[in-house]
Residue, then its C-alpha position, 0 to 999 in steps of 0.5 A: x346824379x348831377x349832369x357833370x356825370x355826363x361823359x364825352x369820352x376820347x375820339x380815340x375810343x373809336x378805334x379801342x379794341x374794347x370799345x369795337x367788341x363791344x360795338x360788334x356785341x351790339x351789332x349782333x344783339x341787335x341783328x338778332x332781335x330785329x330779325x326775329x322780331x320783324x320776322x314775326x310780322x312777315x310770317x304773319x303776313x304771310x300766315x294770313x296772306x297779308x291780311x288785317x292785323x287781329x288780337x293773335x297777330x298782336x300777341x305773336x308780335x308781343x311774345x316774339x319781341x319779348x323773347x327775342x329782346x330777353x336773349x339779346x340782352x342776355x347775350x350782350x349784356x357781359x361785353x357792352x352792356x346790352x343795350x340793343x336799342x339807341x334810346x337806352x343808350x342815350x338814355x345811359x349816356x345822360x346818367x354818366x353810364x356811357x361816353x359820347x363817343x362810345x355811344x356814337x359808335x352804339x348807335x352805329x352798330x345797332x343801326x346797321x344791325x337793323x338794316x342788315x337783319x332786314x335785308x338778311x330777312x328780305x333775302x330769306x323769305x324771297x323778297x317779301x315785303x319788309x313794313x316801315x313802322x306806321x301810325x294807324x288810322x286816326x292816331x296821329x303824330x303827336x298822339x304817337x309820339x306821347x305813346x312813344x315817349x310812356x312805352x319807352x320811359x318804362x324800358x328805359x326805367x326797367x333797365x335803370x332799375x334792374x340792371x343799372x341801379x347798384x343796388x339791384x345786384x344780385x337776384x334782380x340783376x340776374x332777371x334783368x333781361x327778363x324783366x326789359x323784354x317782359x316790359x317790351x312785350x306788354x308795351x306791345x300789347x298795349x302800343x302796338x295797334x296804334x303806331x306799332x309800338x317801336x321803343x327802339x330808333x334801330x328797330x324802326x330804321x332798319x325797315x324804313x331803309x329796306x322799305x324806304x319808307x320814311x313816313x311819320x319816322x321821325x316819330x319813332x327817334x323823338x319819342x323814345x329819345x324823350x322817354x328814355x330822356x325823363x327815365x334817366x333824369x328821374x332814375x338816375x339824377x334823382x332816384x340814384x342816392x346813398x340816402x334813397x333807401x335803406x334795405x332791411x335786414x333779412x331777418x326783418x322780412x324773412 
């Protein structure tokens, strides 16, 4: 798909009826997701009395932010898409999927969504504390960054292929949340020693803000912007063609 596809949209979607539903979608969507997500480390932490992450802790985290994504997608996905994450939203924006403007008014919604999670999350388990994204010892920023920008490609590409692609409706579209939160999981499993693995700009905002703390942060917007970023252009821009595939008939593989 060409870039002319890219859409900058009206000013006046700011104030669409429309446009606000499916802001407020994503606002919950995310709140939900960052809830329960952030709130599996908190519960770890106090589990373990704040001590070292283990393989358990790992795989509690991977489990809960699969689940917890598979439902906010789920739950959004009729009104605005589902998106739950600024990285996809920019990554739809580039293959002509959303307006700029409508995206802006994303971001927003799902930043806040963030924020307010984990201050609801602070609030509820009586001020315990709400930990930024961080890089573990030894990695450093640009090894973080390249994790960021290959975790965030697969979801982002996972979302083109199962919910974006035309061609998937049907039985893939209807496991789309599935298939996004299973990809977020296992990026977990395979990211989340080494910087946490974010995916997701609000994910990391909210926490940073409760915590304030901002160190390596921009790590977590650079590198699943630049993933979501290549997904579009490979997905959208090149895979997104009427002479890409031709599907069988039934009666070839049935």
């Amino acid at each position: 798909m060409p870039i002319s596809s890219i859409a900058v949209g009206s000013p006046s979607e700011f104030g669409s009826a429309d446009a606000l539903r499916a802001a407020l979608a994503e606002f919950i969507s995310t709140l939900i997701f960052v809830f329960a997500g952030s709130g599996s480390g908190v519960a770890f932490a106090e589990l373990t009395d704040n001590g070292a992450t283990t393989p358990a802790g790992l795989v509690a985290a991977a489990v809960a932010h699969a689940f917890a994504l598979f439902v906010a997608v789920a739950i959004a996905a009729n009104i605005s898409g589902g998106h739950v994450n600024p990285a996809v939203t920019f990554g739809l924006f580039l293959g002509g999927n959303i307006t700029l403007f409508r995206g802006i008014l994303y971001w927003i919604a799902q930043l806040l969504g963030s924020v307010v999670a984990c201050l609801l999350l602070k609030f509820a388990t009586g001020g315990l504390t709400i930990s930024a994204f961080s890089l573990s010892t030894g990695v450093g920023a640009w090894n973080a960054v390249v994790f960021e920008i290959v975790m965030t490609f697969g979801l982002v590409y996972t979302v083109y292929a199962t919910a974006v692609d035309k061609r998937s409706a049907g039985n893939i579209s209807i496991i789309a949340p599935i298939a996004i939160g299973f990809i977020v999981g296992a990026n977990i499993l395979a990211g989340g020693a080494f910087d946490g693995a974010s995916m997701n700009p609000a994910v990391s905002f909210g926490p940073a803000v409760v915590s304030w703390s901002w160190a390596s942060h921009w790590v977590y917007w650079l590198g699943p912007l630049l993933g979501a970023g290549i997904a579009a252009i490979i997905y959208d821009w090149i895979l997104i063609a009427p002479t890409t595939h031709e599907p069988l008939p039934t009666t070839d593989y049935a």
